[in-house]
C-alpha positions as CSV (number, residue, x, y, z in Angstrom):
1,X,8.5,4.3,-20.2
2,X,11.3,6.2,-21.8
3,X,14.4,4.1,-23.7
4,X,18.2,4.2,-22.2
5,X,19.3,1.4,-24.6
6,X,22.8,1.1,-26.2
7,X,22.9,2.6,-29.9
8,X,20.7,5.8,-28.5
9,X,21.6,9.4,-28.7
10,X,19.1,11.9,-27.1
11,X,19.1,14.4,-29.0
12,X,19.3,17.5,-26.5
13,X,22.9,15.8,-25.9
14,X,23.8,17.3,-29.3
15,X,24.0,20.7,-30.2
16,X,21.5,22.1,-32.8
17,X,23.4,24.0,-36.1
18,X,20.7,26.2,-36.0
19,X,17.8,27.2,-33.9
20,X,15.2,30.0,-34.9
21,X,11.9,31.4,-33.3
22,X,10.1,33.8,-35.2
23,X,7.5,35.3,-33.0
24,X,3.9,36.3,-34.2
25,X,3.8,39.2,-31.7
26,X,6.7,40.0,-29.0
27,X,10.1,38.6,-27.9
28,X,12.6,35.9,-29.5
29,X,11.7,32.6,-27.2
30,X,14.4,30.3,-28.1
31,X,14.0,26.4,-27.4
32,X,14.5,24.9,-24.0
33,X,16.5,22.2,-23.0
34,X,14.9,19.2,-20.6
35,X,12.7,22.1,-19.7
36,X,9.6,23.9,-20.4
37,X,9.1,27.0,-22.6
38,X,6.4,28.1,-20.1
39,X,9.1,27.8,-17.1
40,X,9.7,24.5,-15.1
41,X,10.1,21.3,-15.9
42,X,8.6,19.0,-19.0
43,X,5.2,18.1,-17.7
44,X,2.2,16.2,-20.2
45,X,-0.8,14.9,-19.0
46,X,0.8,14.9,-15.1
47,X,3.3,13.0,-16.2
48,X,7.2,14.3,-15.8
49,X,9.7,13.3,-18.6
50,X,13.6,13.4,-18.1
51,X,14.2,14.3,-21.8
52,X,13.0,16.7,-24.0
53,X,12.9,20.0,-26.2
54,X,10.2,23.0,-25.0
55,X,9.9,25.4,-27.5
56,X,6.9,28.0,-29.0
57,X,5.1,28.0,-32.2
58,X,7.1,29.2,-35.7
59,X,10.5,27.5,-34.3
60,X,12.7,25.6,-36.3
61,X,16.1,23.4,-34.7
62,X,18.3,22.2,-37.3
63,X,21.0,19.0,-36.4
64,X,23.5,17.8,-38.9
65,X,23.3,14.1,-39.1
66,X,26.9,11.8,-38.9
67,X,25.6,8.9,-40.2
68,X,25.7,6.3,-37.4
69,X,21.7,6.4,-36.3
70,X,18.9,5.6,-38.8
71,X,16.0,6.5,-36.9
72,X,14.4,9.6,-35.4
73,X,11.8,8.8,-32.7
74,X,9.6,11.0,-30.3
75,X,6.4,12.0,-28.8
76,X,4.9,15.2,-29.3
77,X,2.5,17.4,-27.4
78,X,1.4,20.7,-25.6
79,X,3.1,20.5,-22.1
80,X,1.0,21.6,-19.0
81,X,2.0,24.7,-18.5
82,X,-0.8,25.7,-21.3
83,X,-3.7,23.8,-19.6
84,X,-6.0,23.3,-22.3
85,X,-4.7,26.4,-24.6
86,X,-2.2,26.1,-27.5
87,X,-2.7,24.7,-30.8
88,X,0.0,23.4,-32.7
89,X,1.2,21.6,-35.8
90,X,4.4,19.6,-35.4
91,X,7.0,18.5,-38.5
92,X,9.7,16.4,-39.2
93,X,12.0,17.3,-41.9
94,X,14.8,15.1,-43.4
95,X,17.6,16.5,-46.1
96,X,14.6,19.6,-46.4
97,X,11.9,16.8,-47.6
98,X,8.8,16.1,-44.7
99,X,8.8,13.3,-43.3
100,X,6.4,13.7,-40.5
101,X,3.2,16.1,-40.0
102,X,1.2,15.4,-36.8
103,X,-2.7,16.6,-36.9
104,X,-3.2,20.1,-34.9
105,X,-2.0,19.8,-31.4
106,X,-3.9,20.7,-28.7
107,X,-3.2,21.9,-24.7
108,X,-4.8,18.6,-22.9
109,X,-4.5,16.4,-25.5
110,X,-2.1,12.9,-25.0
111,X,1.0,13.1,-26.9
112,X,1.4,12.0,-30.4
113,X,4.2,9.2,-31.4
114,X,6.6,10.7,-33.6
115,X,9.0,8.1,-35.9
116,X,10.5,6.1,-36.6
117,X,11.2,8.4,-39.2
118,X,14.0,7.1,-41.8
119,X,17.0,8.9,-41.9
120,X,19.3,6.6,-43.8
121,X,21.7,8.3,-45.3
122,X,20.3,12.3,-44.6
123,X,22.9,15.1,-43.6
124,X,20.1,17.3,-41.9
125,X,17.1,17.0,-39.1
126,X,14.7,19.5,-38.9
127,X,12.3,19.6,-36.3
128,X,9.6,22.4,-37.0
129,X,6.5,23.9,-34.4
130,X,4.2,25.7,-36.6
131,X,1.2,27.9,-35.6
132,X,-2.4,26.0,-35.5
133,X,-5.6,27.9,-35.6
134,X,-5.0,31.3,-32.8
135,X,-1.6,32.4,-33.9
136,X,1.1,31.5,-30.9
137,X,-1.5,31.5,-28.0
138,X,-0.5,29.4,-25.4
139,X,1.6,27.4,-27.6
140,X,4.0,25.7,-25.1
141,X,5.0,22.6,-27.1
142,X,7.1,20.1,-26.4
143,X,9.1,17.1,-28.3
144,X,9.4,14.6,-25.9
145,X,12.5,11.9,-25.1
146,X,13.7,13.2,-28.8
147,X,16.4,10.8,-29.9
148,X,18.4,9.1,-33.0
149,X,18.1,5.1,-32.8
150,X,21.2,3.1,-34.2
151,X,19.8,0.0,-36.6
């Protein structure tokens, strides 16, 4: 189920300040927008989602926060265009602080549940892909139906 409630802003309706990709080995892949970074659409565990933020490992997208939401919620996970490869670690960072760490991410696995994380009164979000155990490898993650919730 994914949430269309009043007082939600999903957050690939709002430009990023700042996005950056710094690859282990090869090309610049910036983030994709309600798509895959593997090509396609935003596919986990057969199941499509509307919503949502592909990117590769060592990528970092920056928002500047208004004020009017208090909550960052998500799901995170490797997207099917890896199969059972990649190997991720995903972050949350408020105001430069962490606020969220998942576990290492793998291709296969069910997403994880990101939030709500807190942002009551922070100026920045930073959502963060970081390399797991083989470098970038297959790392097609994916932050999924990534939005700010009003109180």
């Amino acid at each position: 189920m994914q949430y269309f409630g009043g007082g939600m802003l999903r957050l690939t309706r709002r430009k990023p300040t700042r996005a950056v990709h710094t690859p282990f080995i090869g090309a610049v892949r910036l983030p994709v927008v309600d798509g895959s970074i593997g090509g396609g659409p935003l596919v986990v565990g057969g199941r499509w989602s509307a919503s949502g933020l592909g990117m590769t490992s060592r990528t970092r997208m920056t928002w500047t926060l208004d004020g009017r939401h208090r909550w960052f919620c998500a799901r995170a996970a490797i997207d099917d265009t890896a199969g059972d490869g990649g190997d991720v670690v995903f972050r949350v960072l408020v105001d430069g602080r962490p606020a969220w760490s998942s576990d290492p991410v793998q291709g296969g696995q069910r997403p994880r549940t990101v939030g709500p994380v807190d942002l009551a009164g922070a100026e920045k979000l930073v959502l963060v892909v970081d390399y797991g155990r083989r470098a970038d490898v297959g790392d097609h993650a994916v932050w999924l139906d990534p939005r700010l919730v009003a109180e």
